[in-house]
N, C-alpha and C positions, 0 to 999 in steps of 0.2 A: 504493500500500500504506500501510498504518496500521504508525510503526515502535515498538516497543518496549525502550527501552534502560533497563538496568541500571548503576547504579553502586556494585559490590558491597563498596569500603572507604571511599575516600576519592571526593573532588569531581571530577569530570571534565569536562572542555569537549569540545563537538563540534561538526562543523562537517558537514550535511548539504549537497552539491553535486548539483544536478539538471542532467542533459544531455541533447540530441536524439540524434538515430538517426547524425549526422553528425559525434560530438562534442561541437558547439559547447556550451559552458558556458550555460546558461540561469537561476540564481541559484543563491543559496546563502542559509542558512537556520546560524545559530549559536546553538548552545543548551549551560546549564549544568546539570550536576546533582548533585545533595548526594551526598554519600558515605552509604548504605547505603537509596539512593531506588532508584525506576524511576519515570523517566516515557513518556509516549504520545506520536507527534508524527502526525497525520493529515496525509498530504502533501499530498493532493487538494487541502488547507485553507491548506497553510504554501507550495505552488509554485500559483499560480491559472494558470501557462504551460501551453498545449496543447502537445501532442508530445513532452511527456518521453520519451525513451526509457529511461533508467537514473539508478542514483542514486548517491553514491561517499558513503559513512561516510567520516569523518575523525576521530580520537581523539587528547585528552592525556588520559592516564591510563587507567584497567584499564574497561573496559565491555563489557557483555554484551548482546546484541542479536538482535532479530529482526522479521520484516519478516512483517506479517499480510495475506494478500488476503482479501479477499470478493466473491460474487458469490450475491448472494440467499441462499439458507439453506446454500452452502458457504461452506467456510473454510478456509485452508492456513495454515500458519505456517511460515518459514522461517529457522533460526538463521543470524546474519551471521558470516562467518568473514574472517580476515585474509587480506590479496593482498598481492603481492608490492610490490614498492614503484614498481618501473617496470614500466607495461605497455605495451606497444608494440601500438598500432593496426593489426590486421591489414592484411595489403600482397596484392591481389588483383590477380593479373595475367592478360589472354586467354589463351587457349590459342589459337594458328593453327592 
């Protein structure tokens, strides 16, 4: 996704973290932005790793964000909302 973040008073740091389907951390990507900007980050462009599965926003300071797909002449846009702070890795067990 193409993300779009806002920094609607003052300067904010962020810190975009890319991971596999398994977890494991795959890089990270730190960007600043001016108070009353918005800049673009094209991930495709800023993680060149195959198999991203997910992405985790990290913020200091107030910002507003959203995560654009494409696929040929569609487009979705999705506002990024806050998570809890600890997430626990879903725990999958057989059933016998």
């Amino acid at each position: 996704p193409e993300l779009i973040l806002t920094a609607p008073s003052k300067k904010a740091k962020i810190q975009v973290l890319a991971y596999d389907e398994d977890m494991n951390r795959l890089g990270a990507v730190t960007l600043t932005i001016g108070g009353e900007t918005t800049q673009r980050m094209d991930t495709s462009k800023a993680f060149k790793q195959q198999g991203i599965a997910y992405l985790v926003v990290q913020t200091k300071g107030e910002v507003i964000g959203a995560a654009t797909y494409r696929d040929g002449a569609r487009i979705s846009s999705l506002g990024l909302r806050s998570a809890p702070i600890t997430v626990l890795a879903p725990q999958v067990r057989p059933i016998d």
